[in-house]
Structures are given as C-alpha cells and as structure tokens.
Backbone as a printed PyTorch tensor [residue, N CA C, xyz], in Angstrom:
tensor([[[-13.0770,  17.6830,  25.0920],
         [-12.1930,  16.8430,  24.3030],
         [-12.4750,  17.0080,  22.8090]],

        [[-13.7180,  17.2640,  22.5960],
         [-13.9080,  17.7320,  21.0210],
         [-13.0320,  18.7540,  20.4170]],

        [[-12.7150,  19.3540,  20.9520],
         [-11.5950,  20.4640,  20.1650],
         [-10.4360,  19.8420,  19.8280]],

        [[-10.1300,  19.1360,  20.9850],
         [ -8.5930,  18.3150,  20.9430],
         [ -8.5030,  17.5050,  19.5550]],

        [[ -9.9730,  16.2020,  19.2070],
         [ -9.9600,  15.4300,  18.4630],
         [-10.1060,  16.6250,  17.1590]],

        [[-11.1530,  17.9830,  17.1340],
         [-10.4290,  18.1710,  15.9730],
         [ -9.5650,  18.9610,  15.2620]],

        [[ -8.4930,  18.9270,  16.3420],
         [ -7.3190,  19.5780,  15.8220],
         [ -6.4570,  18.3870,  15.3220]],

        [[ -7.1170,  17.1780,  16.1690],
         [ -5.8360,  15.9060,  15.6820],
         [ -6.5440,  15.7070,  14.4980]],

        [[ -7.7960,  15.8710,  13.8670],
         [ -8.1250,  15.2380,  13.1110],
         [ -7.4920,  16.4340,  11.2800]],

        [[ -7.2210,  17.6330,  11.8150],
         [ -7.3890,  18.7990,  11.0500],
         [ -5.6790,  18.8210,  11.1600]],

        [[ -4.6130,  18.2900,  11.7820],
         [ -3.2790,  17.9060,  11.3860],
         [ -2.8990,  16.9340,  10.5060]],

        [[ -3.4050,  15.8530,  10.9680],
         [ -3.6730,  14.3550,  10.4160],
         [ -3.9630,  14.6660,   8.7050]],

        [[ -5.0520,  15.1120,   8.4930],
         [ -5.9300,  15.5080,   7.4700],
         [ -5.2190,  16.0930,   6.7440]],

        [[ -4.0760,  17.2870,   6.9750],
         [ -3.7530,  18.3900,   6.1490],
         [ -2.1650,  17.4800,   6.1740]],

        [[ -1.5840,  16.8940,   7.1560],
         [ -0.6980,  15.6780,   6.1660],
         [ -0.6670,  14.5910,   5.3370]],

        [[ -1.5000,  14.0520,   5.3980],
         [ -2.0380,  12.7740,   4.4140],
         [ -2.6190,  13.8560,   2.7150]],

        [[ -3.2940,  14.6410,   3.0380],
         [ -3.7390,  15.4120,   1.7540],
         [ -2.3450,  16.2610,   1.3900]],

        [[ -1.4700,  16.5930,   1.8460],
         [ -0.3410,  17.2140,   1.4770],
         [  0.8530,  16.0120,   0.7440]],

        [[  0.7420,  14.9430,   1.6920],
         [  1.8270,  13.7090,   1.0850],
         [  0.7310,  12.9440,   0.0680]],

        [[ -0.5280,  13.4270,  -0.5100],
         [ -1.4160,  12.6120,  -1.5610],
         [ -1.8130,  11.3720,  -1.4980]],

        [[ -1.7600,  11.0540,  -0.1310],
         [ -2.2330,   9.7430,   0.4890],
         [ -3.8130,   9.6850,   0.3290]],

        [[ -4.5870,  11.2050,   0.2310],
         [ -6.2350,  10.8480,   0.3980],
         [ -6.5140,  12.3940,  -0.6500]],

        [[ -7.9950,  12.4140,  -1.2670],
         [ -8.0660,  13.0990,  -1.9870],
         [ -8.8350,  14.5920,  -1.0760]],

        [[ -9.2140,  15.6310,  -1.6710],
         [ -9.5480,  16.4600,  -0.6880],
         [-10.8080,  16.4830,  -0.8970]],

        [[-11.5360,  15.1950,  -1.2130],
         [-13.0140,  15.1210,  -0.5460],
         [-13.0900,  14.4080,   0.5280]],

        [[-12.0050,  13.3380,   0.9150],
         [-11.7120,  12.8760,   2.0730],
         [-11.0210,  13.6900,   3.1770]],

        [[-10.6030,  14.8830,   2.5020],
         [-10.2140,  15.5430,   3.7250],
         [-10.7910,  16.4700,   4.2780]],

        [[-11.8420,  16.9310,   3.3890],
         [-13.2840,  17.8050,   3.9100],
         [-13.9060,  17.3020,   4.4130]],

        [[-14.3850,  15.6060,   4.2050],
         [-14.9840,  14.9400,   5.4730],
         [-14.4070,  14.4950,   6.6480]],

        [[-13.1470,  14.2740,   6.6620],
         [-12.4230,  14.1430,   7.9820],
         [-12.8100,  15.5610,   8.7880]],

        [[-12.2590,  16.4200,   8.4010],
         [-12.7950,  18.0840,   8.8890],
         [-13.6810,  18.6220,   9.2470]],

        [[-15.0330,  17.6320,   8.8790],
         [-15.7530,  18.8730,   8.4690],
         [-17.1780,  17.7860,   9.6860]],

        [[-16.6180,  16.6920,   9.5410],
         [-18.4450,  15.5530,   9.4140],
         [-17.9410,  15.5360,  11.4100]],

        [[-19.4730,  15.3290,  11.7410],
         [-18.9940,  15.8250,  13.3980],
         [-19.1300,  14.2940,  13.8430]],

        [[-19.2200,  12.9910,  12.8380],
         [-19.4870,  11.5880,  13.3780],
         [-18.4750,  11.2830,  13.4960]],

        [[-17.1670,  12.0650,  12.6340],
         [-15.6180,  11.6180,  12.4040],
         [-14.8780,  11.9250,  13.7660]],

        [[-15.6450,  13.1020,  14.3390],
         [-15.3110,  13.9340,  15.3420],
         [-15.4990,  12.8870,  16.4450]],

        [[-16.6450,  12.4320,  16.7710],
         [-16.9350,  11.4610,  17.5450],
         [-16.3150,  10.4330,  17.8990]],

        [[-16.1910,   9.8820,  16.8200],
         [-14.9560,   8.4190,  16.2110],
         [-13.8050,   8.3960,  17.2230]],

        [[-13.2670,   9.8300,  16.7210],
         [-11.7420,  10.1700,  17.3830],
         [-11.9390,  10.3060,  18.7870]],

        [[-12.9410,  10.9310,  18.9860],
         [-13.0670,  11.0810,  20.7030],
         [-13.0540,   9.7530,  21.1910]],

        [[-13.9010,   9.0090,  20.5110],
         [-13.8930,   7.8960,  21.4910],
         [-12.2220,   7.0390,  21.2330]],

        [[-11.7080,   7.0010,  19.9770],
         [-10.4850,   6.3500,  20.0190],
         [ -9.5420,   7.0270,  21.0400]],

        [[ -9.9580,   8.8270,  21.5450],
         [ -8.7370,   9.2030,  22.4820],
         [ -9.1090,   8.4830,  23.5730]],

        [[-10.4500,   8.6200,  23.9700],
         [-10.6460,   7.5990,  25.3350],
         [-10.3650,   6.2530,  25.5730]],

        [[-10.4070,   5.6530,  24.6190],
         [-10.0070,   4.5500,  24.6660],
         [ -8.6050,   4.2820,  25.0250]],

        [[ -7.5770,   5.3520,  24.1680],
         [ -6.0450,   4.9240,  24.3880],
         [ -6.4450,   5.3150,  25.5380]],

        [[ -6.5230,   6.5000,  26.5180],
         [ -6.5100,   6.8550,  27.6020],
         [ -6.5040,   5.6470,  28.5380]],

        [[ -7.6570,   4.8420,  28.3810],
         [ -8.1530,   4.3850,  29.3650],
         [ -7.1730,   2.6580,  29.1340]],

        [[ -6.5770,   2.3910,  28.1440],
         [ -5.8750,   1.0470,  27.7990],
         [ -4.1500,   1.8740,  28.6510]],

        [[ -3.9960,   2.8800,  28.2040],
         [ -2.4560,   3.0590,  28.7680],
         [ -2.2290,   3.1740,  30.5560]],

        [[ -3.7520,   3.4350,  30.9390],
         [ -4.0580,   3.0540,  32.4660],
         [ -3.9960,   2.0860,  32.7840]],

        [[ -4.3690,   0.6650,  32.1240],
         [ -4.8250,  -0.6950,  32.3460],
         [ -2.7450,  -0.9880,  32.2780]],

        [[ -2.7670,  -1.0490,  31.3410],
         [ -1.3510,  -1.3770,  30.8100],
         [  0.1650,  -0.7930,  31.9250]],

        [[ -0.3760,   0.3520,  32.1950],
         [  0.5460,   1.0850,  33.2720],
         [ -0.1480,  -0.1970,  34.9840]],

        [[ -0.7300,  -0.5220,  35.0170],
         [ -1.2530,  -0.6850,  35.8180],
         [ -0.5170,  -2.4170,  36.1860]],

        [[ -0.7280,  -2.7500,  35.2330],
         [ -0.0080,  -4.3220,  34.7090],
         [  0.9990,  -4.1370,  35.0190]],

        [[  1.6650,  -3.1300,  34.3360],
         [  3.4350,  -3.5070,  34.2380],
         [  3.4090,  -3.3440,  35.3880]],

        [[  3.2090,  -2.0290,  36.7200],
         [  3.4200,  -1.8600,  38.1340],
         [  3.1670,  -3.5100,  38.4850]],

        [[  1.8860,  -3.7090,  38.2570],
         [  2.1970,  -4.9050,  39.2780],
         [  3.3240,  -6.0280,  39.0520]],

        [[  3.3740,  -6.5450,  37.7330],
         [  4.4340,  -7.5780,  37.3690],
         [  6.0830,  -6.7030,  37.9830]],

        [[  6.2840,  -5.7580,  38.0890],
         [  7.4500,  -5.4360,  38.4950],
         [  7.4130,  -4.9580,  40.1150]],

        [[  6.5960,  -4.6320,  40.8810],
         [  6.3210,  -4.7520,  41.9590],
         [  6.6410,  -3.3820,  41.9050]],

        [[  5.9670,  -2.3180,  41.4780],
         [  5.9550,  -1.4250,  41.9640],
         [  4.4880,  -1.1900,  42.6600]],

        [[  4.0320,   0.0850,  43.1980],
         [  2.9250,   0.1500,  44.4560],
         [  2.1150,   0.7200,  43.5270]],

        [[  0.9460,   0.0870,  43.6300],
         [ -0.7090,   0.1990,  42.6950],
         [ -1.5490,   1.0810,  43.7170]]])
C-alpha cells in the first residue's frame, strides 16, 4: 500500500503546488518525508475499513443480506 499512498500523495502535492495553495518546501515534504507516507497509509485504511462498516449499516437498515 505504500506505493499507492505515494502516488496519492505525489498527485495531491503536484496540484496544490501548481494551483499555489502550498509552497514547494511543503511539497518536498509531502514527497519526500516517509512519516507523511505513513499518515496516508493509515488514512487509506481507515476509509477502507469505515466504507465496510457503513456498507454494512445501510444493508442492514434496508434489508439487504449481511
């Protein structure tokens, strides 16, 4: 999953520094620092694991099969 987070982080990065939202010492540390890398991994797991919970909810309130 580390590659994944930093390609999201190395898209992300090169739009915000392109629309001048962040300067490009913030975007060498988004890129570059492997704690940022971390960060993101765990925020992908997290959605992962909330859009399971959430999928899981709606099935039951609508009665579909869990």
């Amino acid at each position: 999953m580390s590659v994944h987070a930093r390609i999201i982080l190395f898209i992300i990065a090169g739009w915000l520094y392109g629309s001048g939202w962040i300067s490009e010492e913030v975007k060498n540390m988004l890129t570059t620092d492997p704690e940022v890398a971390a960060y993101v991994q765990g925020l992908i797991a997290a959605l992962t694991i909330a859009v399971g919970y959430v999928w899981r909810w709606l099935a039951k309130k609508v009665g579909w099969s869990t």
